[in-house]
C-alpha positions as CSV (number, residue, x, y, z in Angstrom):
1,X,76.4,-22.4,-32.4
2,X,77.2,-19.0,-30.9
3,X,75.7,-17.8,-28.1
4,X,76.1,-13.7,-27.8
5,X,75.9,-11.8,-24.7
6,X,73.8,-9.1,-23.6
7,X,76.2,-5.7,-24.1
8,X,76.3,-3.0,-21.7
9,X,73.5,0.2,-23.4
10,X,75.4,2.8,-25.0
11,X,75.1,6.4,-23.4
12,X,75.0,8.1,-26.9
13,X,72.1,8.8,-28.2
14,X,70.7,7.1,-31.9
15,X,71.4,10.4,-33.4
16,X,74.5,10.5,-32.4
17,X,75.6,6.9,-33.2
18,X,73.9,7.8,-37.0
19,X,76.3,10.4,-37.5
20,X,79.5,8.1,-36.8
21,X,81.4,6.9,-39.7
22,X,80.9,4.0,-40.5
23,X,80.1,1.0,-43.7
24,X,79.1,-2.3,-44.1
25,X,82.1,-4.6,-45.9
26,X,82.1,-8.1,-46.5
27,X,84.3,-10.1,-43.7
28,X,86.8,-12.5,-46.1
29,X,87.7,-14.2,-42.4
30,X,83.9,-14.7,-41.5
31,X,83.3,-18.3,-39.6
32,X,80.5,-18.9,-42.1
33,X,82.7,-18.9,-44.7
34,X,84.0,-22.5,-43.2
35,X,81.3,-23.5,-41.0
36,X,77.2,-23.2,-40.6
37,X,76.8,-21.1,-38.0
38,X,73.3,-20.6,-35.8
39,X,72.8,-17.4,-33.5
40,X,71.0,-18.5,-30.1
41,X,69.3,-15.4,-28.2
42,X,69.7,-16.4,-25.1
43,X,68.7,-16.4,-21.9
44,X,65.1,-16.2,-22.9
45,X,63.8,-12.6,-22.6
46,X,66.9,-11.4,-25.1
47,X,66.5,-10.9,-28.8
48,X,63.6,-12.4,-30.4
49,X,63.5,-15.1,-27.6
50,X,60.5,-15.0,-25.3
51,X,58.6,-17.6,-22.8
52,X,59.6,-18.0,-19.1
53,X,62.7,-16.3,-18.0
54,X,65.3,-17.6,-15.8
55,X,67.3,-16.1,-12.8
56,X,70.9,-17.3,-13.7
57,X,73.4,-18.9,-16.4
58,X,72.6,-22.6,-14.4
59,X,68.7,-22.5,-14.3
60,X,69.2,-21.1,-18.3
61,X,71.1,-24.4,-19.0
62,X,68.4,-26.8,-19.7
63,X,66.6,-24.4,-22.4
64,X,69.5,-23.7,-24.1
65,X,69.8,-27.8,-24.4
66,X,66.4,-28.3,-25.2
67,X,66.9,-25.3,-27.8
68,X,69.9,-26.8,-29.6
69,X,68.0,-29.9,-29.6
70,X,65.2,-29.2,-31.5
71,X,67.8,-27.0,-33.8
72,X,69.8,-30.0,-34.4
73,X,66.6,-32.0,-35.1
74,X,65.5,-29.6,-37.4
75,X,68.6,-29.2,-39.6
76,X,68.4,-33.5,-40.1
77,X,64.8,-32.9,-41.4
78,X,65.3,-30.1,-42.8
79,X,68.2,-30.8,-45.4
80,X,68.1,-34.8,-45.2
81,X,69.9,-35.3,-48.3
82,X,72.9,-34.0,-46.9
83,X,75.9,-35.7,-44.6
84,X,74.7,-35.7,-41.2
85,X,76.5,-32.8,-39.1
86,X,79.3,-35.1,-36.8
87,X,80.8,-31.4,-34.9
88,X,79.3,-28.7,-33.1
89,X,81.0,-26.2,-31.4
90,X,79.3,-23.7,-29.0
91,X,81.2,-19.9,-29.3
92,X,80.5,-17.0,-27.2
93,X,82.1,-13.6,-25.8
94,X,82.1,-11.7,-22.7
95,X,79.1,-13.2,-20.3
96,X,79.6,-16.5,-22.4
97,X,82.6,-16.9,-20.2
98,X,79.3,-18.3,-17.8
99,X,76.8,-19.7,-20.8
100,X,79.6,-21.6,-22.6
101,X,81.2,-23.6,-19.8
102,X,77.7,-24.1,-17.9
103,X,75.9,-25.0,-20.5
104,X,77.9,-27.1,-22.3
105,X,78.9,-28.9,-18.9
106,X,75.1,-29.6,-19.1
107,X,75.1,-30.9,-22.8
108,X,77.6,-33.1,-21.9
109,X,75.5,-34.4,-19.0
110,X,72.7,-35.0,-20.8
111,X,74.6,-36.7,-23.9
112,X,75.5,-39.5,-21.1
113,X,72.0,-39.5,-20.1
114,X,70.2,-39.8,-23.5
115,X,72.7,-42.5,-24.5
116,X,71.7,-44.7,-21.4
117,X,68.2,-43.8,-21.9
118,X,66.0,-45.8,-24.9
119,X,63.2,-43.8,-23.5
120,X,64.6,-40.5,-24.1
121,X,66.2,-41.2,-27.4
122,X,62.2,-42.7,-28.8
123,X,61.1,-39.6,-27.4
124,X,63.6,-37.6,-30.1
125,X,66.4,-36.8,-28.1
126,X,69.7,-36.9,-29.3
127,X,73.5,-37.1,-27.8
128,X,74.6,-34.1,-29.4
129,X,78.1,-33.7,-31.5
130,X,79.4,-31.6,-29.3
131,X,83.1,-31.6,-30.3
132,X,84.8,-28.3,-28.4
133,X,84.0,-25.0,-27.0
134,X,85.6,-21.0,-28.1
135,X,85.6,-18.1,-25.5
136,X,86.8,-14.5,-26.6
137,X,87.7,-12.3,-23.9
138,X,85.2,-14.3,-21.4
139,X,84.1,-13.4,-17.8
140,X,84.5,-16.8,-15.9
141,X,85.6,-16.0,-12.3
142,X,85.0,-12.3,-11.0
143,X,86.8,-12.5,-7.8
144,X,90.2,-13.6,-10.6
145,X,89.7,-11.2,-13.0
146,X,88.4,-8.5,-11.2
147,X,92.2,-8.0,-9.6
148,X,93.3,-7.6,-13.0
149,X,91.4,-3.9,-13.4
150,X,94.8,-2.6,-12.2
151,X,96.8,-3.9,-14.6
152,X,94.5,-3.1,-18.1
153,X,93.8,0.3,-15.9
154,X,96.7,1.5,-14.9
155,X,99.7,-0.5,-16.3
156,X,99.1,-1.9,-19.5
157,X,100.4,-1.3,-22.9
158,X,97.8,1.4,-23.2
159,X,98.2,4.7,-21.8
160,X,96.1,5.3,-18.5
161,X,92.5,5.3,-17.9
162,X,92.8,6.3,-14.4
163,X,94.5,9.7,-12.7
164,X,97.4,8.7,-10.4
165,X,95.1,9.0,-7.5
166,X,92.7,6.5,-8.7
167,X,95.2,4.0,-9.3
168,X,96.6,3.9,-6.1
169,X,93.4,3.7,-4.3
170,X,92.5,0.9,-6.5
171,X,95.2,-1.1,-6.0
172,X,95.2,-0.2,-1.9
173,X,91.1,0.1,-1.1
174,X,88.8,-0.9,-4.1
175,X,90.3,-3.9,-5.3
176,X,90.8,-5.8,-1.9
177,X,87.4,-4.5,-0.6
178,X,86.0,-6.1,-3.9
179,X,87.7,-9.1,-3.5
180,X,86.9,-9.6,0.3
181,X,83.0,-8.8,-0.5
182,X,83.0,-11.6,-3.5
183,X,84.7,-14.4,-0.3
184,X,82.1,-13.1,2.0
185,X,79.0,-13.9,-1.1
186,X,80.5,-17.0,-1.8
187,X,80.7,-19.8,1.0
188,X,83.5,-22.5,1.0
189,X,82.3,-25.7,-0.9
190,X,80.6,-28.1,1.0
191,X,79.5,-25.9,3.6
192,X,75.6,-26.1,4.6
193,X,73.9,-23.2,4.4
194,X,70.2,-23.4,5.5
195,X,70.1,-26.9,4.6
196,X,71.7,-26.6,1.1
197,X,75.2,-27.9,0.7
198,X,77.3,-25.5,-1.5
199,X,78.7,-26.2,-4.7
200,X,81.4,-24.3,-7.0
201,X,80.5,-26.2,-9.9
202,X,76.9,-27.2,-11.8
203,X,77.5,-30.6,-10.4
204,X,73.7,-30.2,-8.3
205,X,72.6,-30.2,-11.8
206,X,74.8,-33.3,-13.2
207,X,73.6,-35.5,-9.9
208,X,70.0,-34.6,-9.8
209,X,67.4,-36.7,-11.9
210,X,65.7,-33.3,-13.0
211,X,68.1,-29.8,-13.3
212,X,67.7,-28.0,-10.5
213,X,65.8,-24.9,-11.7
214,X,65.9,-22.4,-8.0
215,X,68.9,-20.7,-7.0
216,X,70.3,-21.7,-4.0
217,X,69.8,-19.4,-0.6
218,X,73.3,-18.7,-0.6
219,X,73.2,-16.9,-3.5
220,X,69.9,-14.6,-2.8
221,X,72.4,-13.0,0.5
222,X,72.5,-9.6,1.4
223,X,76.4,-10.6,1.4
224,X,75.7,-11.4,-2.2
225,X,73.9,-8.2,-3.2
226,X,76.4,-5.7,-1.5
227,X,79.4,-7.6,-3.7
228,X,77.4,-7.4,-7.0
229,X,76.7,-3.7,-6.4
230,X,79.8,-2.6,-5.0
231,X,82.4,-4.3,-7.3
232,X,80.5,-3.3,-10.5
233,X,80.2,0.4,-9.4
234,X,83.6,0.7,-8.1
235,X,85.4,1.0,-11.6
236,X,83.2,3.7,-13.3
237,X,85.5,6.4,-12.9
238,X,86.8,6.4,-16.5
239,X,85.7,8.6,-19.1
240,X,87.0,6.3,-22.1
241,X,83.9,5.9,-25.0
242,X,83.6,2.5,-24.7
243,X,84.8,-0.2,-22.0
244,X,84.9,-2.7,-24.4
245,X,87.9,-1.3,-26.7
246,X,90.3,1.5,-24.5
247,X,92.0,2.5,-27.6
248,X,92.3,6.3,-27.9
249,X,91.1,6.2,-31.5
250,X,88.0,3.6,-30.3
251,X,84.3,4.7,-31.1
252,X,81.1,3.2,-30.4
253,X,79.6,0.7,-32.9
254,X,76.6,1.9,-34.5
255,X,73.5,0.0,-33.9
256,X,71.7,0.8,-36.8
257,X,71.1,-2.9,-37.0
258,X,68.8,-3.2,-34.3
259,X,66.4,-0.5,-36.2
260,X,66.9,-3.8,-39.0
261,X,66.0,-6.2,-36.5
262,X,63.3,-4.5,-36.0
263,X,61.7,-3.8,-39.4
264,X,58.4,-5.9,-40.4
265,X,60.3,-7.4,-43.6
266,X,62.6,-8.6,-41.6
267,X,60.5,-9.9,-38.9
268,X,58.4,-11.6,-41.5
269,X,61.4,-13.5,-43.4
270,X,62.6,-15.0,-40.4
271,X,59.3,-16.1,-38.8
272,X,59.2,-14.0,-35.6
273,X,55.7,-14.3,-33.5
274,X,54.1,-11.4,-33.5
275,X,54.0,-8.7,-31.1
276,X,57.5,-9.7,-30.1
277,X,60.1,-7.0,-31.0
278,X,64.2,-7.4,-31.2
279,X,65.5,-6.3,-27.5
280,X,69.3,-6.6,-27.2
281,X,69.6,-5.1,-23.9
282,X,66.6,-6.2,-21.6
283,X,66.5,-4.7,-18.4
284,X,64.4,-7.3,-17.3
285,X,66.7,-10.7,-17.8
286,X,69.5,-8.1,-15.8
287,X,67.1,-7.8,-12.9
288,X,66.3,-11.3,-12.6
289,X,70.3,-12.5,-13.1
290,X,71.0,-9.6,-10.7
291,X,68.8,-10.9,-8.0
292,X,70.5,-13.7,-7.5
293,X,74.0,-12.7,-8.1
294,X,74.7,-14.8,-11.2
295,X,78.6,-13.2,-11.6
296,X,79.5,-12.8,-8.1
297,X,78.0,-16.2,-6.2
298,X,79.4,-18.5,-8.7
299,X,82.1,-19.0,-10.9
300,X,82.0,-21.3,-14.0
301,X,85.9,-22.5,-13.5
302,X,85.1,-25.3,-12.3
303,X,82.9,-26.2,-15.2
304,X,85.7,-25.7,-17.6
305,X,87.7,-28.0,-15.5
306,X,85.0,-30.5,-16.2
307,X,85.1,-30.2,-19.9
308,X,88.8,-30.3,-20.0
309,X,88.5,-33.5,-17.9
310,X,86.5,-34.7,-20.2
311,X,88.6,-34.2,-22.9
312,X,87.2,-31.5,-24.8
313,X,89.1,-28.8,-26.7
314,X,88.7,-25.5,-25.1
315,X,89.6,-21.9,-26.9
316,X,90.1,-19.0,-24.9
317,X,91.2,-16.3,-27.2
318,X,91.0,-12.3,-26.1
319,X,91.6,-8.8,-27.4
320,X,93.9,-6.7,-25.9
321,X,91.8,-3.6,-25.6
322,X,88.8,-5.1,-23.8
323,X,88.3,-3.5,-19.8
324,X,85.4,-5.0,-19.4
325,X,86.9,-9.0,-19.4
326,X,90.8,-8.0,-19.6
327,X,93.2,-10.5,-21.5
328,X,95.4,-9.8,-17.9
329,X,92.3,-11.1,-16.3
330,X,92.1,-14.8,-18.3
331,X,95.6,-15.2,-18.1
332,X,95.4,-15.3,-14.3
């Protein structure tokens, strides 16, 4: 199952991004080539998904389980002739550096829970196959990989994005400020904050009975708010096409697909409810993750450690053009 991640709107206009170069080929590496693979718009408000949306990567978790439940279930009645599927592995890129590790931290919860439960398992549940995890060029801790700007900015195997001027006060003023503001938005675990004891992990979510669905104060801080705004406007001084590949040859991917998305065959074929239209970039799940700092109060770390504790096989894989989530940023 591959959970994409909501991309950062282009500045060029559809006109513009028609008259790039560009073709449709057929991938001979594609993953569905060796496995089934299902496309999850998540969190709810993105893509063709719709209902109630959440405020962060933990309060999306038990939707995306309940989602991949009913998929799994689906598939069994669906095809029931054929071998039962025994692996599924959850894939994502760039903010799935949160969704991956969160929610599959969750999965795995609830797999211990619907196994101890004969209630849950007549009511259709399921202890899902979940049998490892892949990242590509993930975001997991910002305060980490933020510090690594520096490197893909101004030292890296690519020629500079930034003047010499820039660098330096990135290395000696924006970086450190950045990194102090994050500490200051994110209280030492354990601490009580207004009656709320603070966690670096999903583990509130893993002891509860029910997930816990409201962020906590901590994370709704002024604190919080001055760190999300300030350390994602402080690197927007380079003029490269696109922060997601710093090559000088790079170009912007057209997105004639979404027009595709959009078209009334298409929505037809695949069953979408009507009056619900494709939205890749909504404005509105942003807000609401914004609002209670979903990248800066909390990093999902700890969650991988969890996995890996539990013995599942983790991927971390990255590009070596990528600014956004640097390949100098996971290695740290």
């Amino acid at each position: 199952m591959y959970a994409p991640t909501k991309p950062v709107n282009s500045h060029l206009s559809d006109s513009l991004r028609k008259r790039l170069p560009h073709s449709v080929q057929k991938n001979p590496l594609a993953w569905n080539a060796i496995a089934d693979v299902v496309y999850i718009d998540q969190p709810v408000g993105t893509g063709f998904s719709h209902g109630p949306m959440p405020n962060s990567t933990a309060e999306a978790a038990d939707t995306a389980w309940r989602t991949m439940q009913g998929i799994y279930a689906m598939l069994g009645e669906k095809f029931p002739g054929e071998a039962r599927i025994k692996d599924v592995y959850l894939m994502g890129e760039s903010y799935a550096g949160q969704y991956v590790p969160i929610f599959s931290e969750y999965i795995v919860h609830m797999n211990d829970r619907v196994t101890a439960s004969s209630e849950l398992r007549e009511r259709g549940y399921q202890a899902l196959p979940l049998s490892g995890i892949g990242i590509g060029n993930g975001l997991f801790d910002t305060r980490l990989q933020e510090q690594a700007a520096y490197t893909m900015g101004c030292n890296s195997t690519y020629d500079p994005l930034f003047t010499k001027k820039q660098c330096t006060q990135l290395h000696d003023t924006v970086l450190p400020a950045c990194a102090a503001a994050i500490d200051a938005c994110q209280p030492a675990p354990g601490t009580d904050f207004a009656g709320s004891v603070v966690a670096n992990s999903t583990d509130g979510m893993r002891n509860d009975s029910c997930p816990r669905m409201q962020p906590e104060p901590w994370r709704l801080t002024e604190a919080c708010s001055y760190a999300n705004s300030y350390c994602n406007g402080a690197l927007n001084w380079t003029t490269m096409i696109s922060a997601y590949d710093v090559r000088p040859n790079a170009r912007m991917v057209p997105d004639d697909y979404v027009e595709y998305l959009r078209s009334k065959p298409f929505t037809d074929a695949v069953g979408v409810d009507p009056g619900i239209e494709y939205d890749e970039c909504s404005d509105i799940v942003y807000d609401r993750f914004v609002s209670t700092s979903d990248a800066m109060s909390r990093a999902s770390v700890s969650a991988l450690e969890y996995l890996l504790d539990a013995r599942l096989p983790v991927l971390l894989y990255s590009g070596d053009a990528d600014f956004i989530c640097t390949w100098y940023g996971t290695m740290r």
